[in-house]
N, CA, C and O atoms as a CHARMM CRD file, in Angstrom:
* protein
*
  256
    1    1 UNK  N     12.48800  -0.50600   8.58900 PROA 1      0.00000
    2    1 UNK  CA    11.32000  -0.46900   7.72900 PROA 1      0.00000
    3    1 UNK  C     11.74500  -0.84500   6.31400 PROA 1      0.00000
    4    1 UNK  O     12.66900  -0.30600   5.70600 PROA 1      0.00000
    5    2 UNK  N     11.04800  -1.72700   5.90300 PROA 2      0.00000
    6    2 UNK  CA    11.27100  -2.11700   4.49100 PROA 2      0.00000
    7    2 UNK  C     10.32600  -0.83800   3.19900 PROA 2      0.00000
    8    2 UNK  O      9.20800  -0.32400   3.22300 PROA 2      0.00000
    9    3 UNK  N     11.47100  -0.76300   2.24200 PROA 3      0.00000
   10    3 UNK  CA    11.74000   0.40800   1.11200 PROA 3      0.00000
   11    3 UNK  C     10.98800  -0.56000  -0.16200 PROA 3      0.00000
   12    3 UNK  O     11.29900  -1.72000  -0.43300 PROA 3      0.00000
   13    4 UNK  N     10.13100   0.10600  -0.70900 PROA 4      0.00000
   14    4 UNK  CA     9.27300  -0.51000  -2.00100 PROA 4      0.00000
   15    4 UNK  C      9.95400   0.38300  -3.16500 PROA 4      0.00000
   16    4 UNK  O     10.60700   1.35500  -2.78400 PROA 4      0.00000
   17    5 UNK  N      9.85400   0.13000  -4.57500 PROA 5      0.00000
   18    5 UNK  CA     9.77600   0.45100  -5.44100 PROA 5      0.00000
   19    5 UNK  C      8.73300   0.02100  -6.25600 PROA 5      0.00000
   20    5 UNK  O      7.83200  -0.76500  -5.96400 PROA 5      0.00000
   21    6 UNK  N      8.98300   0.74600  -7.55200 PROA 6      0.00000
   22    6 UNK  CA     7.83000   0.38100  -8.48300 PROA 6      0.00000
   23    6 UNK  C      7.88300  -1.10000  -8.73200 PROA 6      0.00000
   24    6 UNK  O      9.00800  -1.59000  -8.82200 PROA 6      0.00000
   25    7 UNK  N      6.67600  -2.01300  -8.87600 PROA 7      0.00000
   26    7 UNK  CA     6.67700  -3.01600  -9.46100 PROA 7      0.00000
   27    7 UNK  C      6.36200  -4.16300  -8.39300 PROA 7      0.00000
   28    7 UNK  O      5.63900  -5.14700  -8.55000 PROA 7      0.00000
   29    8 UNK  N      7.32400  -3.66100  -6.91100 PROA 8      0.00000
   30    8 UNK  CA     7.09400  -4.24000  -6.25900 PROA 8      0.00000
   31    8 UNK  C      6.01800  -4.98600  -5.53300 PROA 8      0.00000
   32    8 UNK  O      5.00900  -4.30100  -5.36000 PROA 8      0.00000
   33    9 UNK  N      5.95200  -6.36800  -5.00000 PROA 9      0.00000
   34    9 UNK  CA     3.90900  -6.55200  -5.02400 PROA 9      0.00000
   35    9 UNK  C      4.33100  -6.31200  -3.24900 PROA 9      0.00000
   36    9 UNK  O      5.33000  -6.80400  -2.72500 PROA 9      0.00000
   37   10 UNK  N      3.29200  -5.43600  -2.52700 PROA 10     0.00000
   38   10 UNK  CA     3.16000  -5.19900  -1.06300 PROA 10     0.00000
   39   10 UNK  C      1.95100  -5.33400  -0.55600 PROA 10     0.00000
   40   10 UNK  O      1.01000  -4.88300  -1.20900 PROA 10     0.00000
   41   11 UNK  N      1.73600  -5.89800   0.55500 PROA 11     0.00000
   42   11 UNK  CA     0.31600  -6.15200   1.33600 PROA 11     0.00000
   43   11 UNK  C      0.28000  -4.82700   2.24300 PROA 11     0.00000
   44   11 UNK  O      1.17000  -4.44800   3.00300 PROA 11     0.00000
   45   12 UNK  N     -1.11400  -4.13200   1.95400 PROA 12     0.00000
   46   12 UNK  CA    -1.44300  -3.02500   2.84800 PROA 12     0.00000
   47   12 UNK  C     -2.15500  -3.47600   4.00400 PROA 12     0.00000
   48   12 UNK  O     -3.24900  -4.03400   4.09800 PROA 12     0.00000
   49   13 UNK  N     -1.16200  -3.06000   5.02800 PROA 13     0.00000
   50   13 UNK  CA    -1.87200  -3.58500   6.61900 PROA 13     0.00000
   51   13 UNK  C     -1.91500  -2.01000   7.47200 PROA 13     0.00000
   52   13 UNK  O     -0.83600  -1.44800   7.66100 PROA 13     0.00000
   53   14 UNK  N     -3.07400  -1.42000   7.91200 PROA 14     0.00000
   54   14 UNK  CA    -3.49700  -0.66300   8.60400 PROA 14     0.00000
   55   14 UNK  C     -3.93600  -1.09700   9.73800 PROA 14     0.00000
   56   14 UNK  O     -5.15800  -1.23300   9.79300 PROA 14     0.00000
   57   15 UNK  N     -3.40700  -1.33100  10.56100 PROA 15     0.00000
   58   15 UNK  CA    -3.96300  -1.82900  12.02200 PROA 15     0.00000
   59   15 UNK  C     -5.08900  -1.13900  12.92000 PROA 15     0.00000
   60   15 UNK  O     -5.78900  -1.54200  13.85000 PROA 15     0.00000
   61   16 UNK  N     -4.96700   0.02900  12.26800 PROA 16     0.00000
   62   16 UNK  CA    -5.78900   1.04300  13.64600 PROA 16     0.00000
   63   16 UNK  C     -6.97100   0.77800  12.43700 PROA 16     0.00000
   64   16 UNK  O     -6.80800   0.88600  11.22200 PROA 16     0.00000
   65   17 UNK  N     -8.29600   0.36900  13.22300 PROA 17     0.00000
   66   17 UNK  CA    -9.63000  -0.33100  12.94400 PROA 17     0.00000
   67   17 UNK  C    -10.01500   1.21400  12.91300 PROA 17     0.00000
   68   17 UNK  O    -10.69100   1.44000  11.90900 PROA 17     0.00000
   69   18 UNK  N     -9.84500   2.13400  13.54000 PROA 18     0.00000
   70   18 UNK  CA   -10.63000   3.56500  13.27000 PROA 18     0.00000
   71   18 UNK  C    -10.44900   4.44500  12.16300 PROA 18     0.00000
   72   18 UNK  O    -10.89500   5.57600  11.97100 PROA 18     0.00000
   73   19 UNK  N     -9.51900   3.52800  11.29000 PROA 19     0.00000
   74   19 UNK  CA    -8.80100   4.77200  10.23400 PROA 19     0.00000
   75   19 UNK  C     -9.79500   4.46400   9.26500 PROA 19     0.00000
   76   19 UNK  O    -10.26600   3.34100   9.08600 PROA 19     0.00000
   77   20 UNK  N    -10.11500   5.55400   8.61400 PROA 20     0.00000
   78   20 UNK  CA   -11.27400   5.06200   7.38100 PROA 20     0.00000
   79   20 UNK  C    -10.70700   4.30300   6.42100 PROA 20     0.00000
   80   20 UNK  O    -11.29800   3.33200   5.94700 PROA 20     0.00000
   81   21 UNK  N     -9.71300   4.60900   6.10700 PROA 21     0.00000
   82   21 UNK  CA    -9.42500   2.93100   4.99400 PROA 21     0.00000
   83   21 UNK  C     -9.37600   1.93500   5.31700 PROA 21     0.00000
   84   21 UNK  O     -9.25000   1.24100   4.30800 PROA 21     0.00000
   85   22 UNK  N     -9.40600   1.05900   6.59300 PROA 22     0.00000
   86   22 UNK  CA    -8.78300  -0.17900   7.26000 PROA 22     0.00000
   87   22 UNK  C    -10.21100  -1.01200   6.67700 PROA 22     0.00000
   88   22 UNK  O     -9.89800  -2.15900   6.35800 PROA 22     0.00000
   89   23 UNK  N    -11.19800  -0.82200   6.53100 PROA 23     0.00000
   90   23 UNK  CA   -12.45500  -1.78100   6.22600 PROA 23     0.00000
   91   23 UNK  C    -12.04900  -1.95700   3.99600 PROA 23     0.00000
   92   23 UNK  O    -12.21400  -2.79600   3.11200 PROA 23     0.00000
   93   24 UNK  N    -11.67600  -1.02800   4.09300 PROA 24     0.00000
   94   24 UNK  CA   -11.67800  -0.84600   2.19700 PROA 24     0.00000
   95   24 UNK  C     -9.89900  -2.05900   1.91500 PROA 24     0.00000
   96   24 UNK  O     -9.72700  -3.10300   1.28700 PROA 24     0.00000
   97   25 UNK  N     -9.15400  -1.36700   2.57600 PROA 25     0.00000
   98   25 UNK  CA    -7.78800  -1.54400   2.07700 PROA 25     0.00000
   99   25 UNK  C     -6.70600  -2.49200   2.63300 PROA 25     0.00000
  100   25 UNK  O     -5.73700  -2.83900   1.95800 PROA 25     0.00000
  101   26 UNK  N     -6.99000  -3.00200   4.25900 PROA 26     0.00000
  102   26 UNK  CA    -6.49700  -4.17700   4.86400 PROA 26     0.00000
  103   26 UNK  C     -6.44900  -5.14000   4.80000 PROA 26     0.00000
  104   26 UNK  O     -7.35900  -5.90500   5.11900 PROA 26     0.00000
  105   27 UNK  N     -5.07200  -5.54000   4.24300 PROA 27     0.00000
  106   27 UNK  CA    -5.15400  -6.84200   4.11700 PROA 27     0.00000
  107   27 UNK  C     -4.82200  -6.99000   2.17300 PROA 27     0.00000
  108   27 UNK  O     -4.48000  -8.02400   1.59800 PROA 27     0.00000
  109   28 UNK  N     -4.99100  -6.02400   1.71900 PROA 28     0.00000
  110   28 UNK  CA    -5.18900  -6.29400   0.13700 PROA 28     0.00000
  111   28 UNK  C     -3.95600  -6.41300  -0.47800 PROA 28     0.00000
  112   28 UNK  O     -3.28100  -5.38700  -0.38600 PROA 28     0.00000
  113   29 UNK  N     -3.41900  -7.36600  -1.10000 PROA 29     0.00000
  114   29 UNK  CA    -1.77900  -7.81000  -2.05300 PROA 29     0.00000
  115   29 UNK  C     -2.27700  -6.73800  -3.28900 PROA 29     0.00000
  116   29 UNK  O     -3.42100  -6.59300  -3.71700 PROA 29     0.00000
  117   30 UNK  N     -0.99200  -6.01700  -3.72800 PROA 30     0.00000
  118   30 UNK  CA    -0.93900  -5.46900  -4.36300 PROA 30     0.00000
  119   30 UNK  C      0.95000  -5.01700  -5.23200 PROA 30     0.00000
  120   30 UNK  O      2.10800  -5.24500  -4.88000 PROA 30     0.00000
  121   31 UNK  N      0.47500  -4.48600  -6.14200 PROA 31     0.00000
  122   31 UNK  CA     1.90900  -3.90000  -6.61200 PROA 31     0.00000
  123   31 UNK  C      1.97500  -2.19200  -6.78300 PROA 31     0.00000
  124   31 UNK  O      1.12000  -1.32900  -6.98600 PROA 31     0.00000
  125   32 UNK  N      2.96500  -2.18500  -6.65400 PROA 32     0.00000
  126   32 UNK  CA     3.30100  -0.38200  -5.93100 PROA 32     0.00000
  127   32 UNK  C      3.44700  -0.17700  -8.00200 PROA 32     0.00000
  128   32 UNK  O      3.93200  -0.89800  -8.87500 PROA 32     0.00000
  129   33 UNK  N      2.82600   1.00600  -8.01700 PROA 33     0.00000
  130   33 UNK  CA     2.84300   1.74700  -9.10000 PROA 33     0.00000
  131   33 UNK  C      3.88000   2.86500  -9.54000 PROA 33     0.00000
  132   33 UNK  O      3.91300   3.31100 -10.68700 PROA 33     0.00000
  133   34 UNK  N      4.74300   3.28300  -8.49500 PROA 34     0.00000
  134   34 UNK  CA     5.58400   4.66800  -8.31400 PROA 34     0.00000
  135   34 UNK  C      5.25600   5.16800  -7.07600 PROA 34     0.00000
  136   34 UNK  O      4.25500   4.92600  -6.40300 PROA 34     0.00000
  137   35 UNK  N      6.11400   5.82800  -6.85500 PROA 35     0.00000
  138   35 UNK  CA     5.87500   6.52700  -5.47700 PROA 35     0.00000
  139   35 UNK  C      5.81800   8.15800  -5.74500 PROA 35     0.00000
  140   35 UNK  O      6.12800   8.46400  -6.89700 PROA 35     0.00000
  141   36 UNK  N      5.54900   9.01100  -5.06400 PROA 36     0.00000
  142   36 UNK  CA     5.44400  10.79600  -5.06400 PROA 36     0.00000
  143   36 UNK  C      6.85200  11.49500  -4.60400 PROA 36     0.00000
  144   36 UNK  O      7.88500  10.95500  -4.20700 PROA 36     0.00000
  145   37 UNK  N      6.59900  12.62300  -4.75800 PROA 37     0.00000
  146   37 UNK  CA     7.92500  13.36800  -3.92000 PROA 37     0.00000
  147   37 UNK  C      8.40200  13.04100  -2.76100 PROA 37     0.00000
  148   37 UNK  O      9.59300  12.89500  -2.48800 PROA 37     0.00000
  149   38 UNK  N      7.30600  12.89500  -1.90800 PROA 38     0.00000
  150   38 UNK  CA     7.51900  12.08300  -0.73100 PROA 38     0.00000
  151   38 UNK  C      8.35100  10.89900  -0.91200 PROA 38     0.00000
  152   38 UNK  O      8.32500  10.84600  -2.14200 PROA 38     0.00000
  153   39 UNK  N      8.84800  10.22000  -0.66100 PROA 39     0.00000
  154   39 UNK  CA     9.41500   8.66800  -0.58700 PROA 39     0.00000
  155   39 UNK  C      8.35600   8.58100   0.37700 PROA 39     0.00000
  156   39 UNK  O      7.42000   9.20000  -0.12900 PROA 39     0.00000
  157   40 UNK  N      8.10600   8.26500   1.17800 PROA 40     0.00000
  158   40 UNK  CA     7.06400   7.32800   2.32400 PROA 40     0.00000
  159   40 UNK  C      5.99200   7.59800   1.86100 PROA 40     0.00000
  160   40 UNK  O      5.06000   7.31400   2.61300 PROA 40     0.00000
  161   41 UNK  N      5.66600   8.12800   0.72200 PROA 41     0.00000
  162   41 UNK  CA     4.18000   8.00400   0.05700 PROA 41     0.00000
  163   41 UNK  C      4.11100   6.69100  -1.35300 PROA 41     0.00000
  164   41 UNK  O      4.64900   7.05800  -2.39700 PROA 41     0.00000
  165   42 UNK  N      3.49200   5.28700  -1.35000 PROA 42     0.00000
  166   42 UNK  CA     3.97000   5.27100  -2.84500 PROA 42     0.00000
  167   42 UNK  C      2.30500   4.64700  -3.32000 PROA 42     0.00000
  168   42 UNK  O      1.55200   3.98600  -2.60500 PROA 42     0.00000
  169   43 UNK  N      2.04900   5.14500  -4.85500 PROA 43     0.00000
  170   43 UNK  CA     0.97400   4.80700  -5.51900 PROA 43     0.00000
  171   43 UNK  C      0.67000   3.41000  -5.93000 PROA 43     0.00000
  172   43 UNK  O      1.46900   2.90400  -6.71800 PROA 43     0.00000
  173   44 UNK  N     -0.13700   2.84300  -5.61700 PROA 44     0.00000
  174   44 UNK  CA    -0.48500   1.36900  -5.71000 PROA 44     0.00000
  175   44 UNK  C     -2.01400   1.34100  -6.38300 PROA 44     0.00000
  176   44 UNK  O     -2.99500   2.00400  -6.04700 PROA 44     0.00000
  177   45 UNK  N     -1.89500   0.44700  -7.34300 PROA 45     0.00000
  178   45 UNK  CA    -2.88600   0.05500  -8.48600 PROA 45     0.00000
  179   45 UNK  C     -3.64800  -1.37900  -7.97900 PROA 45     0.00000
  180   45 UNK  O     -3.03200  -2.40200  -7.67900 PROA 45     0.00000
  181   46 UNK  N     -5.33200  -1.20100  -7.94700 PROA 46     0.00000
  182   46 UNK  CA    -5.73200  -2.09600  -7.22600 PROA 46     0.00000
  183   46 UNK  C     -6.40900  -2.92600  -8.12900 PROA 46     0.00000
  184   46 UNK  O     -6.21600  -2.52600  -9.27700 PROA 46     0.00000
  185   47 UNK  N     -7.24700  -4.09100  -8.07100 PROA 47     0.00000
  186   47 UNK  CA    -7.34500  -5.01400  -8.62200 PROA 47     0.00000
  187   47 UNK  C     -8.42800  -3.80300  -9.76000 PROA 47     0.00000
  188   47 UNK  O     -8.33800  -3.58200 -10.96800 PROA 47     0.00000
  189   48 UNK  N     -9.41200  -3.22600  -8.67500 PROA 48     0.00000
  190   48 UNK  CA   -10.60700  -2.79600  -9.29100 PROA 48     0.00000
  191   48 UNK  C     -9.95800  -1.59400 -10.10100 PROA 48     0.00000
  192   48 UNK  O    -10.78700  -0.76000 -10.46900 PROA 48     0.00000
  193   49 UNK  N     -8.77400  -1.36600 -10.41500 PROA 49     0.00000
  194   49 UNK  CA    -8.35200   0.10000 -11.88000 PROA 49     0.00000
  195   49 UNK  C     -8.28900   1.63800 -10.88200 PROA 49     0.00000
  196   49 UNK  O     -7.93400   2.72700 -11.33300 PROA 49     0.00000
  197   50 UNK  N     -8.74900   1.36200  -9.39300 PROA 50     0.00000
  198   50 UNK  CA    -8.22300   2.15000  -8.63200 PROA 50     0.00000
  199   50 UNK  C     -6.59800   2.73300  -7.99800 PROA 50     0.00000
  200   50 UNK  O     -5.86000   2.02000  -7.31800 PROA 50     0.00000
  201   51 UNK  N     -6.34700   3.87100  -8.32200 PROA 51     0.00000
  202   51 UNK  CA    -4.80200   4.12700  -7.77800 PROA 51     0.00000
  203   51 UNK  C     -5.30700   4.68700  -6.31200 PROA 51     0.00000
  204   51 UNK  O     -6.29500   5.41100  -6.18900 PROA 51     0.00000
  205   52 UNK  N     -4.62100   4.32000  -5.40600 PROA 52     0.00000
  206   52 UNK  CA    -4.53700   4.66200  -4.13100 PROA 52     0.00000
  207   52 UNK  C     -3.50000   4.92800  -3.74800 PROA 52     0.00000
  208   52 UNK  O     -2.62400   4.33300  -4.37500 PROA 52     0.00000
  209   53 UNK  N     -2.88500   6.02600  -2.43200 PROA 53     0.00000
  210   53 UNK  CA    -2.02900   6.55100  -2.20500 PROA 53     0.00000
  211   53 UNK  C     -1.50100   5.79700  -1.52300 PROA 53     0.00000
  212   53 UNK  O     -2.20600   4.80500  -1.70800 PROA 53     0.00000
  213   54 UNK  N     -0.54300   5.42500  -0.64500 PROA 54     0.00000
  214   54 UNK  CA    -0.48500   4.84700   1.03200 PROA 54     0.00000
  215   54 UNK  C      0.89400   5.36000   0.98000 PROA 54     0.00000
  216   54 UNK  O      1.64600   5.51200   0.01800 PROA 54     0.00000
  217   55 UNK  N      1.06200   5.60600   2.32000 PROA 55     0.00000
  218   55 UNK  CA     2.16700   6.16500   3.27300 PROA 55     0.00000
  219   55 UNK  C      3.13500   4.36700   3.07500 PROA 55     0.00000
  220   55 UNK  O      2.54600   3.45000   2.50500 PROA 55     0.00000
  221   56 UNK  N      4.64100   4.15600   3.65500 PROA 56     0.00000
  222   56 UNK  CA     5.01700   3.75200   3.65000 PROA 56     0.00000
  223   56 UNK  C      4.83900   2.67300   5.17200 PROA 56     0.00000
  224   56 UNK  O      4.94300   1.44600   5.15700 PROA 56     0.00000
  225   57 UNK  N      4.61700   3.34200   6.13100 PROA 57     0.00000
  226   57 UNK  CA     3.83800   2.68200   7.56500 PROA 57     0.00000
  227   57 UNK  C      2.59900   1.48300   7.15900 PROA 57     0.00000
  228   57 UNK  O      2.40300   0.37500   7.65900 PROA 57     0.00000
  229   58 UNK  N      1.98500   2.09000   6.21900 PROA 58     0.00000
  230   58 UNK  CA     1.09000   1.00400   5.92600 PROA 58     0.00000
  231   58 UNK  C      1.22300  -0.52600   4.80400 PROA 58     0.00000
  232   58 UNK  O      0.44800  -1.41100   4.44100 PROA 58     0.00000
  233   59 UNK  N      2.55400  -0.20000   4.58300 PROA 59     0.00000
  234   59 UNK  CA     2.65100  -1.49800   3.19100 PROA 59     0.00000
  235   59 UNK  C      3.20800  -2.56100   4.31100 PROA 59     0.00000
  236   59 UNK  O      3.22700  -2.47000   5.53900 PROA 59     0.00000
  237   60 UNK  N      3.63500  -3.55400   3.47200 PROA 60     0.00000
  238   60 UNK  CA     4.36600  -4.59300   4.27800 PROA 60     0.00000
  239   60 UNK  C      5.01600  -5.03800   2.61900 PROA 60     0.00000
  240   60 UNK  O      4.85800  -4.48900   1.52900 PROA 60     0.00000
  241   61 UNK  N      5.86200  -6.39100   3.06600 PROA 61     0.00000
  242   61 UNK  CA     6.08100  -7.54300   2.07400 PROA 61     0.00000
  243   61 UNK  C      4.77500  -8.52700   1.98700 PROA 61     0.00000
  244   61 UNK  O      4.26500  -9.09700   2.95100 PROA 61     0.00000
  245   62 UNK  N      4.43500  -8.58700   0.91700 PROA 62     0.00000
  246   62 UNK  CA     2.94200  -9.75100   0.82000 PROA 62     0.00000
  247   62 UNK  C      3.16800 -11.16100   1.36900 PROA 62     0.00000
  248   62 UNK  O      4.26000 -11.71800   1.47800 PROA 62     0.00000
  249   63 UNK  N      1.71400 -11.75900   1.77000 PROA 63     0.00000
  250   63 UNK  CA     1.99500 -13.25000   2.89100 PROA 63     0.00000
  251   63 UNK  C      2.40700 -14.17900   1.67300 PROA 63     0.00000
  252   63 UNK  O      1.61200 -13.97400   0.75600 PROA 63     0.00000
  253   64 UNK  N      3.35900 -15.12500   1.33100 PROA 64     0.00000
  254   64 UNK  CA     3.55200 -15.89000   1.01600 PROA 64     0.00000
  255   64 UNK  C      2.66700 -16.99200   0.87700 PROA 64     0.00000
  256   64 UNK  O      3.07200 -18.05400   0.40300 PROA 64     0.00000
């Protein structure tokens, strides 16, 4: 599994269509803001001035 830090830009991919974020947050390029106590949690800043949480399962490296 690939490890983000701050700054880093990551594409959030949620595969499971039943999870309530997958219609809001799939698919969206973004850059990781910091992460929490957790490591597999990190904060990501979205286009719209929203911070959102995501687990580390859900980022990727962004599509080229």
């Amino acid at each position: 599994m690939d490890s983000f830090t701050e700054g880093d830009r990551i594409r959030i991919d949620i595969p499971d269509e039943t999870d309530p974020d997958h219609d809001h947050y799939h698919g969206e390029h973004r850059r990781v803001t910091g992460d929490e106590d957790d490591s597999t949690i990190f904060r990501v800043a979205l286009d719209s001035g929203e911070v959102v949480d995501f687990r580390e399962r859900d980022l990727r490296p962004p599509i080229e």
